[in-house]
N, C-alpha and C positions, 0 to 999 in steps of 0.2 A: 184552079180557083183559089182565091186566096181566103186566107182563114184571120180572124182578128178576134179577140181579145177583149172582152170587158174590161175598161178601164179598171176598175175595183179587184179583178183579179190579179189583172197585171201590178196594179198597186200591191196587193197583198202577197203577192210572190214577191218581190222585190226589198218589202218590208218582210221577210221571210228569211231570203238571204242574206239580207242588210243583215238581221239577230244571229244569225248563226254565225256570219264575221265578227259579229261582236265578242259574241261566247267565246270562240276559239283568241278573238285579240284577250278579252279580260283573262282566261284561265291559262293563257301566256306570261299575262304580265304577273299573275299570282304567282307562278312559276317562276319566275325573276326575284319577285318581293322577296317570297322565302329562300331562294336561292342567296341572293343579296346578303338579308338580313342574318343567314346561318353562317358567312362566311364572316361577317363583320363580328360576329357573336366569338366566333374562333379566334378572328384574329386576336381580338379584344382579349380573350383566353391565353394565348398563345405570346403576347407582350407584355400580361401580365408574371405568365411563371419567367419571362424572361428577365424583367426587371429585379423578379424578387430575388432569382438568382444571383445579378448583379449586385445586390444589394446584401447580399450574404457571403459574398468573396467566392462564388461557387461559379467561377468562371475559366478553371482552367480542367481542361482534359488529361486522365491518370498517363495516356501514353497515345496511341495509334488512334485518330479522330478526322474526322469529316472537314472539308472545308469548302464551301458552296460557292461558284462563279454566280451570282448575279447575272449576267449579264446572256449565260448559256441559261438558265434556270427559265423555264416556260410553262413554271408553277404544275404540275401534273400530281406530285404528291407523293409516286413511286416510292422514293426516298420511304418519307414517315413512316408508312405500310410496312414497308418493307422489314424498317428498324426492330430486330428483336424485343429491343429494351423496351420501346414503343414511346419514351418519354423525352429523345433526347431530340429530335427533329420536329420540328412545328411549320407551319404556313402563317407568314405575317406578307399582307397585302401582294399575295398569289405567288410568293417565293419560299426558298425554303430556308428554313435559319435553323442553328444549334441553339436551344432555348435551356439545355440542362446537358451543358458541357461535362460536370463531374460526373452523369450515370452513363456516358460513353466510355465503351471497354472493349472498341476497336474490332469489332466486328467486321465491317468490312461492307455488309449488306447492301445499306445505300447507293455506294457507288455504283455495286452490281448492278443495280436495278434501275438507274437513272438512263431514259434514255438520250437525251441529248449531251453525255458526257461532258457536266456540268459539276461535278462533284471528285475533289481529291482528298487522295487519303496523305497526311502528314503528321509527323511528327513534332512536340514541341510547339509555344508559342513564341511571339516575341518576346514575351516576361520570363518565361521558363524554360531553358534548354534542355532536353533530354541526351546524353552520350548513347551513339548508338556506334557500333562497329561496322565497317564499311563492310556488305554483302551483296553478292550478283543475286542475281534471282534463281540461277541453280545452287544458292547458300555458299557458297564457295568465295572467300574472305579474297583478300588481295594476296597472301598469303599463298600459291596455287599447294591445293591438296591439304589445306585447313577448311571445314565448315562449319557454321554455327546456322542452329535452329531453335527456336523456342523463344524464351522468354527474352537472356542473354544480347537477342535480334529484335528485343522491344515487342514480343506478339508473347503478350501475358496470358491471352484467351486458351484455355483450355483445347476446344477444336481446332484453332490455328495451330498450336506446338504442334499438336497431334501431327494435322496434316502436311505441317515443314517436315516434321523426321520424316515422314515416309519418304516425301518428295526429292530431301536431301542424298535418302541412302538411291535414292535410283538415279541420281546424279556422279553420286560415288562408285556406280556398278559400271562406269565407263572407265575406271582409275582402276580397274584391278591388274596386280603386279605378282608374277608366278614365283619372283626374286625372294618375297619379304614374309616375315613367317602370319602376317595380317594384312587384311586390304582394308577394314576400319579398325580403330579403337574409338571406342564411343563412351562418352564420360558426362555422367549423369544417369541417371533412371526417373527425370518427372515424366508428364506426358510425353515429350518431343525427345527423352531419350529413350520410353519405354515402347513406342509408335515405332521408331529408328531400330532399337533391336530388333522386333518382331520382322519390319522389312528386311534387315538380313539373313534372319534365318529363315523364313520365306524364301529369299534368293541366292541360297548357300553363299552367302560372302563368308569368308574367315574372319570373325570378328570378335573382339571382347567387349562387357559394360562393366564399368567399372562405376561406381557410386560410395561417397565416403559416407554417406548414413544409412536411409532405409529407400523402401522403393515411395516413390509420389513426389520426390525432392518439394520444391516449394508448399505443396498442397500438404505433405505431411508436419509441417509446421501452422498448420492452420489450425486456430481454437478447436477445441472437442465440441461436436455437435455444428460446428459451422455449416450453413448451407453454400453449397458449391454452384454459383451458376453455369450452368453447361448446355452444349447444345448436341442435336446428335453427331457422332462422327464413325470415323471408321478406323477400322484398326488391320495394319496387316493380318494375316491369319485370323484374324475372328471375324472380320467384315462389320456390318453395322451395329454402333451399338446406340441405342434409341434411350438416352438417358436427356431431358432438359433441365430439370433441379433436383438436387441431389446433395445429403453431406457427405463432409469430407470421409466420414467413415465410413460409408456405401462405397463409395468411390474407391476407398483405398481397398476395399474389400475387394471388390469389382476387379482392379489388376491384380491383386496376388493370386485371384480363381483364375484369372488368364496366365498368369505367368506357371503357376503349377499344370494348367491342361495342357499348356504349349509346349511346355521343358525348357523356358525359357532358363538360363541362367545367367547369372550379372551376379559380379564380384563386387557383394556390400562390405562397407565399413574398409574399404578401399579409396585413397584420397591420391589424387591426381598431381602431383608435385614441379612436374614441369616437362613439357616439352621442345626439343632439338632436334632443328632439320638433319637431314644426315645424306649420306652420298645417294643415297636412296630412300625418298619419305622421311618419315620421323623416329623418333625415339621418343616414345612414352617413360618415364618416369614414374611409379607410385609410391607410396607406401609400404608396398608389398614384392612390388616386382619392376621389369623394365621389359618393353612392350616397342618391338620392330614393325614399322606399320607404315603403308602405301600412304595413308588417310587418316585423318583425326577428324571427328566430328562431335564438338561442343555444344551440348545439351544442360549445362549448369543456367541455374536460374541468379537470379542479382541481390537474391539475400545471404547466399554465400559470404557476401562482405557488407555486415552493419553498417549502417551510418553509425557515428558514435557521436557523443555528445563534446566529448573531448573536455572533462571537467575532473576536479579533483576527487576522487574515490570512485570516479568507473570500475577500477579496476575491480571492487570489489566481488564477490561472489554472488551475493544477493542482487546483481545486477543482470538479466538476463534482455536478448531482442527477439521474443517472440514469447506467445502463449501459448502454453499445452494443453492443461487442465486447470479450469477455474477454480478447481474444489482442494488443491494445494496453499490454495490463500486463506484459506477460511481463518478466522478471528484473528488477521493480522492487517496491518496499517500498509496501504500500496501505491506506490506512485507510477501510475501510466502516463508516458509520454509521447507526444506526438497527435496529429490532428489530420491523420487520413482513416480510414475505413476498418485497419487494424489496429488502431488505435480505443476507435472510439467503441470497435466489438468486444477486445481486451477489460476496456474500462466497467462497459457495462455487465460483462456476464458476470466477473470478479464481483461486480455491484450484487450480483445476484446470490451470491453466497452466504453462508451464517455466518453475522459475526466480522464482516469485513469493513473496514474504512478505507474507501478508495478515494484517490485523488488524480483528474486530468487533468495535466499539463500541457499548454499549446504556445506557441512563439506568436500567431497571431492572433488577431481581434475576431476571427471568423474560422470557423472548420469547412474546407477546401477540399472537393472532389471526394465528396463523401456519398454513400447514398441515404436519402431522407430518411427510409426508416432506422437507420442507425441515430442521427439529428432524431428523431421523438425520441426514440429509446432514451437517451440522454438526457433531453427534456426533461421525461418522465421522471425519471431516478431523480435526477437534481432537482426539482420542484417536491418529491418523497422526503427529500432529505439521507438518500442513500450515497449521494454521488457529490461531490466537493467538483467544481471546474473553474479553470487557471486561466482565462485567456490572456493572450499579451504577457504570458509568462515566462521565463527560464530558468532551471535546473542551473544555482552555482556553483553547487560541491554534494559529496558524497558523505556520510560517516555513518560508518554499523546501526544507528541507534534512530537519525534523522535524516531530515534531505532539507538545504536549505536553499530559495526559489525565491529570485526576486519577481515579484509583480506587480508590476504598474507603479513602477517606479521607488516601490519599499521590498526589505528585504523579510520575510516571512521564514521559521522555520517549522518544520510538521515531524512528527513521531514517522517513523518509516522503517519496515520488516524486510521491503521488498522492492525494486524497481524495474519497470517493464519499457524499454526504450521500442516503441514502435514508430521508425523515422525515417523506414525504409533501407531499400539496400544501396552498397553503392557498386558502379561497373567495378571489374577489378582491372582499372583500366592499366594502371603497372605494368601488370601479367602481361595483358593482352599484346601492349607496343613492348614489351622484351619479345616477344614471339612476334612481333614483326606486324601485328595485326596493324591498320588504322583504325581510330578511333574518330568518329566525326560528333559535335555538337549540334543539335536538330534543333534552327528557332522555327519552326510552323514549317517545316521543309519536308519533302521526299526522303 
């Protein structure tokens, strides 16, 4: 028997499902709207800090940085997430871009994380070359039975040194030689030479550290109270150690408590004079002694060799490349030079003292590969009237009493107690090609 339907019903089912297709189309396309409109809102965010950057000279990366294929890049976002820093990767119109080039400090992260292998890690741009030393990936130079790890190899980051020593000395643990009265000598004590000890003693290699200052090499020349960014890592013999921000006096505290549990020892105030191959490995040279060894592996960092300004009265005393303690300046006249990060920390805590008149000096019209909160700090002071700044400036000569600085096309002289050149290091690239090393120039390359 067949069964039928009141027209009216059937209308009203029909106009039932009709509304319910609706509902589900409209709360689709609300879904799109906001979807849309939050992505345009980002991009829109995301071209902005790129521009301002641009517009600030804040376009070149400190060292080891990111460089996005387009064309691999299938907008997923991995990347940004990913980024510890969290500020230097953005999404502009569903790709990924470097929006804040100078707060990349080569992590490494991004690339991990991308999965269509769309992202490299290089060195240098086309405007800026970085000299980097030629290294295999088991650190092992061209040199065979020379390695470099750490900074030296362009990986400034704290957790990368770390994890090159370790990874260095167990590449070195295939080089041991029954002959020689050492299988490394390892010179330095920052992270990546104090990571590299531990791993040897760890794996009974016969080995010495030698260090011509104190233990933390680069990090021990950082302002007093500086915060150290860090991330966790690990350390032979202690295993992990769960530190992300932290100062440098924590920090240095932090290895000398490991190096006294461990019985680590390393020969301070011990300087590395030269090395020569020999019928068998090398011959270490110090300061103190001479050192027969399978293996050498280079843990010095690249402020071992100032940039210098190369003007008349460097030489003086009052002329120093780095800052200890702010509170040594106090009621005297100071000129900070330079326009990276150590510069503008220098300038400002000095700022912060009783009694001080400080003065920053910079070659160009913009401070380059800084991090912003250092740019306010600066702001701040100089707007206080505590902080005097030089841009487009240069340092022409020295004398006891002043420092005299052409700027902007006049020459200016200022009262001066003190001068702080922070202009970075240079490779000590000499050294390296007398030891046979290569040195290579990185424009945006591997």
């Amino acid at each position: 028997m067949e069964t039928f339907f009141p027209a009216s019903i059937t209308a009203r089912f029909l106009t039932t499902e009709y509304v319910g297709y609706s509902l589900y189309i409209l709360i689709g396309a609300l879904f799109f709207v906001a979807y849309y409109i939050g992505h345009k809102r980002r991009d829109k965010r995301n071209l902005t800090e790129l521009n301002s950057a641009k517009e600030a000279g804040l376009t070149e990366p400190a060292s080891l940085h990111p460089v996005v294929d387009h064309t691999r890049c299938l907008g997923c976002g991995a990347c940004v997430e990913a980024c510890p820093e969290h500020i230097v990767l953005g999404m502009i119109n569903n790709k990924a871009h470097i929006i804040n080039a100078s707060h990349c400090i080569g992590h490494g992260a991004c690339r991990a994380s991308c999965p269509h292998d769309a992202i490299t890690l290089v060195f240098g741009t086309e405007k800026r070359g970085i000299d980097i030393p030629h290294v295999s990936p088991t650190f092992e130079t061209n040199v065979p039975g020379l390695y470099i790890a750490g900074e030296l190899g362009g990986m400034g980051l704290i957790r990368n040194a770390v994890e090159q020593g370790r990874q260095a000395i167990e590449s070195i643990r295939q080089r041991r030689s029954k002959g020689l009265e050492y299988d490394v000598v390892i010179i330095g004590a920052g992270p990546a030479g104090l990571s590299a000890s531990l791993a040897a003693k760890h794996t009974n290699l016969r080995f010495v550290t030698v260090e011509q200052e104190a233990l933390g090499g680069t990090v021990a020349h950082f302002p007093r109270g500086k915060i150290v960014m860090t991330q966790p890592f690990i350390l032979p013999i202690v295993g992990p150690v769960n530190m992300r921000e932290t100062t440098k006096e924590s920090l240095l505290e932090l290895w000398a408590d490991i190096e006294q549990k461990t019985g680590l020892k390393i020969n301070y105030q011990e300087r590395m004079e030269d090395i020569v191959p020999a019928e068998q490995g090398f011959t270490v040279k110090t300061s103190r002694a001479t050192y027969h060894t399978a293996t050498v592996l280079l843990t010095i960092g690249r402020r071992g060799t100032p940039r210098k300004l190369s003007v008349p009265g460097e030489e003086l005393t009052k002329v120093v490349y780095s800052l200890i303690d702010p509170a040594q300046y106090r009621d005297q006249h100071v000129l900070v030079v330079g326009g990276g990060d150590a510069a503008l920390e220098a300038a400002t805590s000095i700022a912060g003292e009783p009694g001080t008149t400080v003065t920053l000096s910079y070659r160009s019209d913009a401070f380059s590969r800084t991090k912003e909160k250092n740019r306010q700090r600066v702001d701040a002071l100089k707007s206080a009237g505590r902080l005097q700044v030089l841009l487009s400036s240069n340092v022409k000569s020295i004398v006891p009493k002043t420092v005299l600085i052409e700027h902007e096309g006049r020459s200016i002289e200022i009262p001066n107690d003190a001068v702080i050149v922070c202009t970075g290091g240079v490779l000590p690239t000499p050294f390296l090609k007398k030891i046979g090393i290569t040195v290579e120039t990185k424009y945006g390359t591997t």
